[in-house]
C-alpha positions in Angstrom: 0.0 0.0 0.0 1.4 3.1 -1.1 2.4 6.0 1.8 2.8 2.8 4.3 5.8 3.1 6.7 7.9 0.0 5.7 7.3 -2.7 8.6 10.3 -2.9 11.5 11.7 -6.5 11.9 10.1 -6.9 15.5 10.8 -10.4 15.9 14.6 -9.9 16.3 14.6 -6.8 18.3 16.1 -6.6 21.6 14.7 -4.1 24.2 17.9 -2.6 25.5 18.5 -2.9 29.0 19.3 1.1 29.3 18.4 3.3 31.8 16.2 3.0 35.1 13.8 4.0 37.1 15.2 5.0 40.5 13.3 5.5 43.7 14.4 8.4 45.4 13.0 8.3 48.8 11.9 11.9 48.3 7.2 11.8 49.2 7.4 14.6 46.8 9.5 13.4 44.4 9.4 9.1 45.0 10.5 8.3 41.6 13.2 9.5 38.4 13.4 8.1 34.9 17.0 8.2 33.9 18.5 7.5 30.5 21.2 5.7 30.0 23.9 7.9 31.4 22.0 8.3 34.9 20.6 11.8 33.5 17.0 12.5 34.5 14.6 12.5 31.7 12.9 15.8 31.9 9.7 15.2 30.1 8.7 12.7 32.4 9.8 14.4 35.5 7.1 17.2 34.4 4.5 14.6 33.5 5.6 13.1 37.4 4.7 16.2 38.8 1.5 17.0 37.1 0.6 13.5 38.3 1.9 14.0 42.1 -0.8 17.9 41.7 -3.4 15.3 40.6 -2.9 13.2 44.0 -2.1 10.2 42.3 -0.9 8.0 44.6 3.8 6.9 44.4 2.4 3.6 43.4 0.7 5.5 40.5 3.5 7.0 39.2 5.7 4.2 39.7 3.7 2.0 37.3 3.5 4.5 34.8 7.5 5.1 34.9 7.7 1.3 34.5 5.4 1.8 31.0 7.7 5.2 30.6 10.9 3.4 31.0 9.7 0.8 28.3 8.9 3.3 26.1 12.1 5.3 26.4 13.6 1.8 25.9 12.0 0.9 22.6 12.6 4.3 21.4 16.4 4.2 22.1 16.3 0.6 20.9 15.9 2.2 17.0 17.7 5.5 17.9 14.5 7.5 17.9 14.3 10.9 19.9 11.2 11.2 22.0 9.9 14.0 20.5 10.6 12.8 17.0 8.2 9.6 17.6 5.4 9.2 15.3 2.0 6.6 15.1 3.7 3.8 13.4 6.7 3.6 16.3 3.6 4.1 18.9 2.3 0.8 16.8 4.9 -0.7 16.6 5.7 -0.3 20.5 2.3 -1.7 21.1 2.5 -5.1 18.9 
């Protein structure tokens, strides 16, 4: 189909194992997504602490830096910035 993005090879891929998310210890700050060089990921600290304004809950915001850090994963995976991603590496992500 013409204007398709060409199909990834998912079945040999390899999530890297880079980056973490690290529990700080900090009630207002309990958890940080770094990259691979132990640098905080800014864009998810800010999404953090919109969720910590919303009273969500450390256990909240640790699941979603677990799907975060996954994410951030696959994306470094094929050397795609964050704000560069588009649908198909969303899809892609997902199958």
């Amino acid at each position: 189909m013409l204007g398709r993005d060409p199909e990834r090879e998912l079945a040999s891929f390899v999530l890297p194992e880079a980056g973490q998310l690290a529990e700080t210890g900090d009630r207002w700050r309990p958890f940080v997504l770094l990259d691979a060089d132990g640098v905080e990921i800014e864009p998810v600290a800010a999404f953090f602490a919109e969720l910590l304004a919303c009273d969500k809950s450390a256990a909240t915001i640790r699941s979603y830096g677990m799907d975060l850090l996954r994410w951030w994963r696959f994306l470094w995976g094929w050397g795609i910035a964050w704000d560069r991603a588009v649908r198909s590496d969303a899809r892609d992500f997902s199958r």
